[in-house]
C-alpha positions as CSV (number, residue, x, y, z in Angstrom):
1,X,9.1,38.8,22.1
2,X,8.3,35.3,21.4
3,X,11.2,32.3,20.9
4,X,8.4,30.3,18.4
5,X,10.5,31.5,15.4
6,X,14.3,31.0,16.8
7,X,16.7,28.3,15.8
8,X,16.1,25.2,18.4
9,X,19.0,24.8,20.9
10,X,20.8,21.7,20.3
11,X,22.9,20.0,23.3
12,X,25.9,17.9,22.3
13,X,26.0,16.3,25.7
14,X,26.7,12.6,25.5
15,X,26.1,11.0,28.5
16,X,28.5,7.9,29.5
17,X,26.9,4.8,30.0
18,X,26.5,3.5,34.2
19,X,26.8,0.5,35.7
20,X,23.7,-0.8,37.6
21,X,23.5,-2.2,40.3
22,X,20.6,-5.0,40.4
23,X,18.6,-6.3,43.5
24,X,19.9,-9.2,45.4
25,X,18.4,-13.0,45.6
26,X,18.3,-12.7,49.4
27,X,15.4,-11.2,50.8
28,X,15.2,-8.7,47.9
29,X,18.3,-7.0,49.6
30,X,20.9,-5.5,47.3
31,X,24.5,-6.3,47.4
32,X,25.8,-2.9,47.5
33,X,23.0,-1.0,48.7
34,X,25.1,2.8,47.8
35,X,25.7,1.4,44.2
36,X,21.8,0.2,44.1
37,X,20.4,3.9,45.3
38,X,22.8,5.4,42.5
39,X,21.8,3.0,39.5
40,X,18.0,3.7,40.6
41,X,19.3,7.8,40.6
42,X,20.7,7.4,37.4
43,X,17.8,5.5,36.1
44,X,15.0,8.0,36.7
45,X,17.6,10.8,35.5
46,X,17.7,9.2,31.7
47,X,13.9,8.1,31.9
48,X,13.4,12.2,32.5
49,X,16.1,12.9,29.6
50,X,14.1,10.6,27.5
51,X,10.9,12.0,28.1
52,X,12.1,15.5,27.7
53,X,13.5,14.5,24.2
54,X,9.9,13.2,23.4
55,X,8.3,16.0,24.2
56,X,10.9,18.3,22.4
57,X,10.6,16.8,19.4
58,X,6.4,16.3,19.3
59,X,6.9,19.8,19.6
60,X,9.3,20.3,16.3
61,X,6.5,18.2,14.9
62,X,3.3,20.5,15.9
63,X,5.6,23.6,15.0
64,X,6.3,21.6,11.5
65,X,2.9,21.0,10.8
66,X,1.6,24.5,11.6
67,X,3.9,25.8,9.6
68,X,3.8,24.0,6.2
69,X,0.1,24.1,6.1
70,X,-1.2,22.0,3.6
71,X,2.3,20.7,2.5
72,X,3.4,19.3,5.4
73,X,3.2,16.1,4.4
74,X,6.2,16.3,2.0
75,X,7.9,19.0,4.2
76,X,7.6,17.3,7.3
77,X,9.1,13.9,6.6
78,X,12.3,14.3,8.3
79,X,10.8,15.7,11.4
80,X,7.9,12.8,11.7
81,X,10.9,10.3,11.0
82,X,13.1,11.5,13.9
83,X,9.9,11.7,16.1
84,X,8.7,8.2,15.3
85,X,12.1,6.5,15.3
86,X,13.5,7.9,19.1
87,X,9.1,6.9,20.1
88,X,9.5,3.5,18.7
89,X,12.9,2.6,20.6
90,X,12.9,0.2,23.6
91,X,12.4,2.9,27.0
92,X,12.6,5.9,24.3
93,X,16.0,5.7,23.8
94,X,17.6,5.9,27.0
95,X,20.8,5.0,28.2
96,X,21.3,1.5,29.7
């Protein structure tokens, strides 16, 4: 019927970090302009993970807070932390 009550799906995919390949002095030109196209790939990939993490877990937050009712704010710690401290991170947390 409805997947609101299920346990949450958990991926223990680590993702290895890449090396990226900056823009050139010259002209703007890149040294390697293969290695440049796949670093900017790679980039907008994690900014996308990142995102989609967000969003997951203002989700787990909503669901939280819906849930607990008027208690939430001593049930709901643990969720707001995770929330808050992946938000706060330099480029929400992704890999660099």
């Amino acid at each position: 019927m409805t997947d609101m009550y299920d346990e949450p799906k958990i991926s223990n995919v680590a993702l290895p970090g890449y090396e990226h390949s900056e823009r050139g002095s010259e002209r703007g030109r890149a040294q390697d302009p293969v290695k440049f196209l796949l670093a900017t790939e790679q980039r907008a990939r994690e900014r996308q993970i990142a995102y989609e993490t967000v969003r997951l877990l203002r989700k787990d937050v909503i669901d939280c807070y819906r849930k607990e009712g008027v208690n939430h704010y001593d049930n709901c710690k643990d969720v707001c932390k995770r929330y808050y401290d992946v938000v706060v991170q330099r480029d929400v947390g992704q890999v660099h």
